[in-house]
N, C-alpha and C positions, 0 to 999 in steps of 0.2 A: 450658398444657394443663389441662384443667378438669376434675373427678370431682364427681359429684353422689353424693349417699345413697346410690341405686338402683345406684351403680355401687359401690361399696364394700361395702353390704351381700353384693350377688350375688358378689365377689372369696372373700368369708369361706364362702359358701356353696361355692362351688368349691374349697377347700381352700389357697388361697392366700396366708391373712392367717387369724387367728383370729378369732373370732367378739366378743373381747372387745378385741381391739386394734384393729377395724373400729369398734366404739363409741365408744374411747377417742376414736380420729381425728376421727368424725363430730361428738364433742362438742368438741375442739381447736377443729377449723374454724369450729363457731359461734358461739365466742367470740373467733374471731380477727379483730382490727377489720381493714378494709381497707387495704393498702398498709403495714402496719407495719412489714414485711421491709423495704421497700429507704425508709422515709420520704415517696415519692412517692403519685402517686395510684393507688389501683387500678383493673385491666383494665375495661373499664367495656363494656357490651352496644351493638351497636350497633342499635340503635332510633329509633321517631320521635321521641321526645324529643332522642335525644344528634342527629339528624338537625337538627331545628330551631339545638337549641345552635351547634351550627359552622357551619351556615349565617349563622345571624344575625351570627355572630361574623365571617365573611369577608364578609357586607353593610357591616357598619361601615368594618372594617379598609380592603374597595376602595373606600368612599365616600370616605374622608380621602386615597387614596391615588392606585390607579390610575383611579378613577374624576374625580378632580378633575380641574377646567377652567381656563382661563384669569383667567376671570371670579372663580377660590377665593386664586390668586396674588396677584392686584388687593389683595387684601388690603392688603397690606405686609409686610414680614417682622416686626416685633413683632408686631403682629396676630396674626398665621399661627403665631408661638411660643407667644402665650400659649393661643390656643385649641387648640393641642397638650399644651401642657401642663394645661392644664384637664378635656381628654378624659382624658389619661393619670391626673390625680388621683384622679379620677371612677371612671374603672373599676376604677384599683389598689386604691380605697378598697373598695368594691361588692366586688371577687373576694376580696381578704384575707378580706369576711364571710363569704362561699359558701364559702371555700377549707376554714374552720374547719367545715363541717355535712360530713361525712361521706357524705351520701345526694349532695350539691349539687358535690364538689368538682371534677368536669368544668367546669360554669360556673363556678367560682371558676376554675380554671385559662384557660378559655377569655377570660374577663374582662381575669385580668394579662395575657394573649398579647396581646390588643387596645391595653393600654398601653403594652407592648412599642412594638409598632408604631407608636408617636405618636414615636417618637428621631427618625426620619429626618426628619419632618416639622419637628420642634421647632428639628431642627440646618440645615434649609435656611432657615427663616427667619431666623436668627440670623446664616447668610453673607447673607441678602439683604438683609437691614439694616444690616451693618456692612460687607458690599462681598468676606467673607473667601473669595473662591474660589480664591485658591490661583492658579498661572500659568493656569490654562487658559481662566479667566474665567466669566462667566456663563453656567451651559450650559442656561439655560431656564423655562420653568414646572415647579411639581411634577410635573404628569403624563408631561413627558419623560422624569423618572426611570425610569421603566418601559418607556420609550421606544427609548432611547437612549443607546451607550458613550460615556461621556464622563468624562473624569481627575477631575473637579470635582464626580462624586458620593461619591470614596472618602472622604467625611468622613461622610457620610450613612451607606455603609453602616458603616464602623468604630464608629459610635454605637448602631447596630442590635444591632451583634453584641455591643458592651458590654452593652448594656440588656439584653438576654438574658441574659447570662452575669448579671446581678446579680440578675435577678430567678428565675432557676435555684437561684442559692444560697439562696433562700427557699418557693419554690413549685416542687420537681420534678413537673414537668407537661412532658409530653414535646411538646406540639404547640408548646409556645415556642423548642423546637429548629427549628422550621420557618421561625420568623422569620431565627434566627441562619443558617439555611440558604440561603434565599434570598440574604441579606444578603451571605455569603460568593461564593454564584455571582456573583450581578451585579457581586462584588468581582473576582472572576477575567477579569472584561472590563473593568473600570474602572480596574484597573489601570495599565494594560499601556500609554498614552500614559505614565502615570508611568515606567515601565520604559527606554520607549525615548525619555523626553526630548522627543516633539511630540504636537502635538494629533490627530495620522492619521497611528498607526502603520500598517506595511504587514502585511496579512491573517498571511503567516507565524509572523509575531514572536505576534501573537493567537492564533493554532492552538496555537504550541507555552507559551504560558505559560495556556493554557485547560488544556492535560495535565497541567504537572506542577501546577498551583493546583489542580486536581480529585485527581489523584493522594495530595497532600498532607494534601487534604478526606479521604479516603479511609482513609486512615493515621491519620487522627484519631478515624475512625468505626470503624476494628476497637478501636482504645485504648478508647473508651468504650465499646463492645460487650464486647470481654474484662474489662472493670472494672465493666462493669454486674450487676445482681443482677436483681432480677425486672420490670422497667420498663424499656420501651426508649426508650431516648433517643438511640439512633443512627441511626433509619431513615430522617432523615430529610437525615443529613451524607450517610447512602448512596447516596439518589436524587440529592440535588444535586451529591455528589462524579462520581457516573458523569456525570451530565449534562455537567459540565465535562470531565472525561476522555473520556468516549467520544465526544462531540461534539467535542473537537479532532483524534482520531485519524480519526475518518471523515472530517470534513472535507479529510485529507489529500490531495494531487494526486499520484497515483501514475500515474505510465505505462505500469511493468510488471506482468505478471501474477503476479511474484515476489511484487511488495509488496501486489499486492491479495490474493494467496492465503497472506501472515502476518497482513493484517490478518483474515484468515477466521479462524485459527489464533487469535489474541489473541481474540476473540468466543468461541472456541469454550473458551479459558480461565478466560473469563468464566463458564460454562456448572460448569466444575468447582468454580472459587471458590463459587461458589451454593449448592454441596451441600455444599463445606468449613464454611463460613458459615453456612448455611443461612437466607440471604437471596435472598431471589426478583427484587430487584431486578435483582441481575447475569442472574439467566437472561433477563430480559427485554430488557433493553439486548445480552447475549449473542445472542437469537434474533434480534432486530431487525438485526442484525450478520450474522449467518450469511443471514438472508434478501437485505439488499441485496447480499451480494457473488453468489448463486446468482441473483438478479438479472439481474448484469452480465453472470453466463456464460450465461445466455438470451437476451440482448439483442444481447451482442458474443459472445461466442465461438463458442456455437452456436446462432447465427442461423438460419441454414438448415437444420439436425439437425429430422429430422423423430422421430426419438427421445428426445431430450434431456427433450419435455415430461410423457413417460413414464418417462423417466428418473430427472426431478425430483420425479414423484408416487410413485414408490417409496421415495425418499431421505425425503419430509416422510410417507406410511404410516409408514416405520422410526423417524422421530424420534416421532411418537405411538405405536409401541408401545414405545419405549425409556422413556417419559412413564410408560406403563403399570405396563412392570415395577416401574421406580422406586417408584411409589406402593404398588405391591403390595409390594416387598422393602426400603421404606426403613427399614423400622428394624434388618433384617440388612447391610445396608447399613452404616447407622452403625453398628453392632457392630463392622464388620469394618474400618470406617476408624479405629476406636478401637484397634483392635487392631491394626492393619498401619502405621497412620500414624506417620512419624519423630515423635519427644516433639518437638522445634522446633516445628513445625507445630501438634502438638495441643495444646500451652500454647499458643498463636494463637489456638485454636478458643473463640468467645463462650461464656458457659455456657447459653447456650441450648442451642447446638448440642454440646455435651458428651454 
């Protein structure tokens, strides 16, 4: 949350703050370098600069990656290593300079994230030169990686999510959580031949180790959320933790109406965690959830209910003004979940959301 001058001076005039501790502040703040609180980078505007920056930076990233061809494989795997690691030196070198300017450290952060991202590459060469796939064999060109579950890339991502974690301990830049992110989902399906011992497990066994591998993602991301101080470095375990989690539990085959109207119930949990949290991701994965299943009861239950579609426009009116109140009453809101919430729970709660 952001205060400018204009909003401090006017606090002092209101009687809110005194007129000489509103200066004190205002001159605090402008000696305050950025990101010194938590060592990371600071909240940075989003602009066409920072617009360009990340674009450019996920042109690279899919060119080496999900954009590569058959014809980038031909290579050979030393080839293919060393021009990984040559990218990787190249930008780690480049972002280390930007990381140190202050005004620049977006592109410094955005630079190592692109180094990041050469492990996977660096490590599929080194199995296709030395033959090391592991039982499951060769499962392709690089572009299949993006492609396609297959046991024989969990080397690839385990290298991802090192490379992250190492370059975290020197550059907290929170978009290199995004590699270890991904790194992790595509783990929670590449798994899962390893789990069950062949090369085509059956869907099942996939559903249920996509929940708890996302569930577990998830659990990692309140720890780092509640451990966190002014920089978030969890939003982005969040998105890819639900993606894994809520993408096994919908995938469910349910026949009864029992289990579809808990799984409405679990979405509509999801909807609370969001305001405990106060991350948006769950409400969105929550709403997305509440709608397929109101869905199904338009489709199949009340198919012929010539009321139901009147019904349902009441029901999504009430969720927009419940939307409303929310934003009109959230900060009495949290007051009041500060004040009513069991202590377990509210040491839970990130200090964002405190």
């Amino acid at each position: 949350m952001g205060y400018s001058d204009t909003d401090l001076r006017a606090a002092a005039k209101a009687g809110v703050i005194d007129s000489a501790s509103a200066e004190k502040l205002i001159a605090f703040l402008a000696k305050r370098e950025p990101g010194t609180a938590s060592g990371g980078v600071a909240p940075s505007k989003f602009d066409a600069a920072h617009l360009l920056w990340y674009a450019g930076a996920l042109i690279v990233i899919g060119a080496m990656g999900f954009f590569s061809t058959l014809a980038y494989s031909q290579m050979g795997g030393a080839a293919l290593t060393a021009t990984a690691i040559v990218y990787a030196v190249v930008f780690a070198i480049a972002g280390h300079h930007f990381w140190h300017k202050s005004d620049l450290q977006t592109v410094g952060g955005l630079l190592v994230t692109i180094a990041v991202s050469m492990a996977p590459l660096a490590i599929y060469g080194i199995q296709e030169e030395f033959g090391w796939w592991g039982k499951f064999g060769n499962p392709g060109s690089v572009h299949d990686f993006y492609a396609w579950i297959k046991g024989s890339w969990v080397f690839m991502e385990i290298g991802a999510v090192i490379a992250g974690a190492v370059a975290l301990r020197f550059y907290r830049f929170p978009f290199i959580v995004a590699v270890i992110a991904v790194a992790l989902w595509f783990m929670s399906m590449d798994i899962v031949p390893w789990i069950a011992g062949n090369a085509h497990p059956d869907f099942e066994l996939k559903r249920k180790v996509s929940i708890w591998f996302g569930f577990a993602v998830l659990v990692v991301a309140v720890i780092v959320d509640y451990r966190g101080r002014d920089t978030d470095f969890a939003f982005w375990l969040h998105l890819f933790g639900l993606m894994a989690f809520w993408g096994g539990i919908t995938a469910a085959q349910s026949s009864s109406e029992f289990g579809k109207a808990m799984y409405c119930v679990l979405n509509v949990a999801l909807l609370i965690v969001a305001v405990i949290l106060m991350r948006r991701a769950y409400a969105v994965f929550g709403a997305l959830g509440i709608t397929a299943y109101l869905s199904h009861l338009a489709e199949v239950v009340f198919k012929d209910s010539l009321l139901f579609p009147f019904a349902l426009s009441l029901i999504g009116i009430a969720v927009i003004a419940a939307g409303l109140l929310y934003h009109r009453k959230q900060a009495a809101i949290g007051a009041w979940l500060t004040e009513n919430m069991p202590q377990t729970l509210l040491r839970l709660r990130p200090a964002h959301a405190r």
